[in-house]
C-alpha positions in Angstrom: 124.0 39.8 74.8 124.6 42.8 73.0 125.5 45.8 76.1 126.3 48.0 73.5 123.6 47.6 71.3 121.2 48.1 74.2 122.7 50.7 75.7 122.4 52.7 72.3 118.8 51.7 71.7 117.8 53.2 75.2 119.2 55.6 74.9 117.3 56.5 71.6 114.3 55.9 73.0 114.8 57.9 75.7 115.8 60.7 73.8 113.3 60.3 71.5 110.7 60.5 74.4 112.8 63.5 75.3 112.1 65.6 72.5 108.2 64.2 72.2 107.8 65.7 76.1 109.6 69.2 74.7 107.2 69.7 71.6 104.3 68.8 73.4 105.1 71.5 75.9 106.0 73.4 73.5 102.5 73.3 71.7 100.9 73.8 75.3 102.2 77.5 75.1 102.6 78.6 72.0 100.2 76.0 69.8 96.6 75.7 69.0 93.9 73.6 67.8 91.5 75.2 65.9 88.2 74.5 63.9 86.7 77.6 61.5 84.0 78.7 59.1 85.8 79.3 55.4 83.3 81.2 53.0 83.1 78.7 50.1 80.3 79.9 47.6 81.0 76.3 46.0 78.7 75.0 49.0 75.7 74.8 49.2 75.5 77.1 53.1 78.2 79.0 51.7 80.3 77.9 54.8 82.7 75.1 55.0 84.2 73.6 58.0 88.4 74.4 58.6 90.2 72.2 61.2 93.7 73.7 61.3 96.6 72.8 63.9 99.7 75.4 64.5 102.3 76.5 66.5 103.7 80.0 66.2 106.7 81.7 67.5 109.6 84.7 67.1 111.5 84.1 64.0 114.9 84.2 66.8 113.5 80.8 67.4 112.4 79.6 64.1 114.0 76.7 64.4 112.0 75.1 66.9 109.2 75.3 64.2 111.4 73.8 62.1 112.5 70.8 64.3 108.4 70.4 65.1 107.8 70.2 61.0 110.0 67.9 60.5 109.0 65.7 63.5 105.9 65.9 61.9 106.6 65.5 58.3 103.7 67.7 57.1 102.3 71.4 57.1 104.2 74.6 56.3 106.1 76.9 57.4 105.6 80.3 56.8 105.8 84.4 57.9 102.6 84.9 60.0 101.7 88.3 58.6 103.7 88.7 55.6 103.0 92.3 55.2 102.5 93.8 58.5 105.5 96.1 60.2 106.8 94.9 63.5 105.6 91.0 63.5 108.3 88.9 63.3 106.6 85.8 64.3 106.7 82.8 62.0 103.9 79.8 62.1 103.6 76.0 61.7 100.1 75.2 59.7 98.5 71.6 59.5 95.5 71.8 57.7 95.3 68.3 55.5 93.0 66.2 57.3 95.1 63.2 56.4 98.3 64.7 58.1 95.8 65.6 61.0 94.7 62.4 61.6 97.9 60.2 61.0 100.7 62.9 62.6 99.0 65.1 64.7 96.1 63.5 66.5 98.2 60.5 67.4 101.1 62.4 68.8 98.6 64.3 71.1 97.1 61.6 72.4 100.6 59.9 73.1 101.8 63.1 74.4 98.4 64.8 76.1 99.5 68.7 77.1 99.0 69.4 80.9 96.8 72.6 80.2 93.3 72.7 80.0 94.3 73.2 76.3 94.1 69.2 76.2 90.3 70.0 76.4 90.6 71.7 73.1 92.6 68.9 71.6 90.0 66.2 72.5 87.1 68.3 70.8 89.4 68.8 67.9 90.0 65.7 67.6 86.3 64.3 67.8 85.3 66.8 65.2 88.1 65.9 62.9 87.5 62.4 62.8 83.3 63.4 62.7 84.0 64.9 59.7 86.3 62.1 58.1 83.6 59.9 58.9 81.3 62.1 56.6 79.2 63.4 59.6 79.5 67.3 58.2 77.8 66.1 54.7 74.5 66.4 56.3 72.6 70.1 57.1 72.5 68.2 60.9 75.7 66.9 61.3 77.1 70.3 59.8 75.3 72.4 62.1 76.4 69.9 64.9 80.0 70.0 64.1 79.4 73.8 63.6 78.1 74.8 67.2 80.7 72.5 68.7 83.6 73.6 66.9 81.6 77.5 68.3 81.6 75.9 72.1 84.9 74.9 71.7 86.2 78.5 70.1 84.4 80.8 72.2 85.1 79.0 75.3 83.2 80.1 78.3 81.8 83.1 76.3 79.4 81.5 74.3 78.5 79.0 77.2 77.3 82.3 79.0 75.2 83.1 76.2 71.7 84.1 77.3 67.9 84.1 75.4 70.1 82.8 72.3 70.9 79.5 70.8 73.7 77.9 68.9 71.6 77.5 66.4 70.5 81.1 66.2 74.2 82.0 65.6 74.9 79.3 63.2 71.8 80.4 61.3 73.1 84.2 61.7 76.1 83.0 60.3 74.7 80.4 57.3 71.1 81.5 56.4 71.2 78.8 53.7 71.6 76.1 56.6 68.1 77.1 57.4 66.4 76.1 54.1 68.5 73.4 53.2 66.6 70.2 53.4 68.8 67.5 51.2 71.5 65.3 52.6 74.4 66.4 50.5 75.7 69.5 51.7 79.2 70.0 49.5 79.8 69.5 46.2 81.5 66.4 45.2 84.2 68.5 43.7 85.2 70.6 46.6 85.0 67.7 49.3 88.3 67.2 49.6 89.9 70.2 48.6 92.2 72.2 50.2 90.9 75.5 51.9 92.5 78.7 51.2 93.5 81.4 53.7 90.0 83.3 53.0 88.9 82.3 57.2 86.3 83.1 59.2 86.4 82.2 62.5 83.7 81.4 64.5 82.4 83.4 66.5 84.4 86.4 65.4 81.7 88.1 64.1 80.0 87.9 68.1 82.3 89.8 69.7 
């Protein structure tokens, strides 16, 4: 029997389960799971949906980012706001579903965060895969992923809402949604692409 050869493997996996613990606490502070409206006039609503995973801190701890991106092995890196005086915060963005689904769900669901954030991460999650399933292609299952990607963003806010319905909002927020009757709601070209940094978030408009 190999001592040695055990001994070293242990301890790998120990300090591999180590640094899984530290990002996932990591993420519990300073991370978020997030699900958007992105104008896109290419649609036929105008809207499309915009899951997005990141984890932003001071640029005197960049590194962490760094050691998360390439534990990861996807997203970018980048300045948070490039052009505005006095932020010196830098931010991890996952945005490719792919990457979500492969790297990102599956680590979260090894490593669940402790924080009722992990609520967020399981409705991420279910919308995520909803739409990789080809659930947002349809006006229903848009303005289902919609209004719970809305719950899920506003939180107890829009749970409090009185004398108006998600899909009031929605509809505030897409009046195409309302007079679209066919079961194709994107483009075949613009299915898969990637979103730009053009976001609207839900609900931000309600404040």
């Amino acid at each position: 029997m190999d001592l040695v050869g055990s001994y070293n493997a242990t301890g790998a996996v120990n300090q591999q389960e180590r640094l899984d613990a530290y990002i996932a606490g990591f993420v519990d502070g300073e991370g978020s799971f997030h699900v958007a409206l992105q104008r896109n006039p290419c649609t036929r609503v105008g809207f499309q949906l915009v899951p997005e995973f990141r984890v932003s801190h001071d640029v005197c701890r960049k590194e962490i980012l760094d050691l998360i991106r390439e534990h990861f092995d996807c997203g970018s890196l980048r300045e948070n706001h490039k052009n505005s005086i006095g932020d010196n915060t830098f931010v991890f963005v996952v945005r490719r579903r792919r990457d979500l689904l492969d790297k990102v769900l599956p680590f979260f669901e090894k490593n669940p965060l402790l924080s009722r954030k992990q609520r967020e991460v399981i409705c991420f999650a279910d919308i995520v895969r909803r739409m990789d399933a080809g659930e947002h292609l349809t006006a229903g299952g848009f303005e289902r992923l919609a209004a719970q990607a809305l719950r899920m963003n506003g939180g107890e806010k829009y749970r409090r809402l009185q004398g108006d319905s998600v899909s009031r909002i929605l509809r505030d927020h897409m009046p195409g949604i309302a007079s679209f009757g066919g079961e194709d709601m994107v483009r075949s070209a613009w299915r898969h692409a990637e979103p730009d940094r053009n976001v609207l978030a839900l609900g931000a408009e309600r404040t």
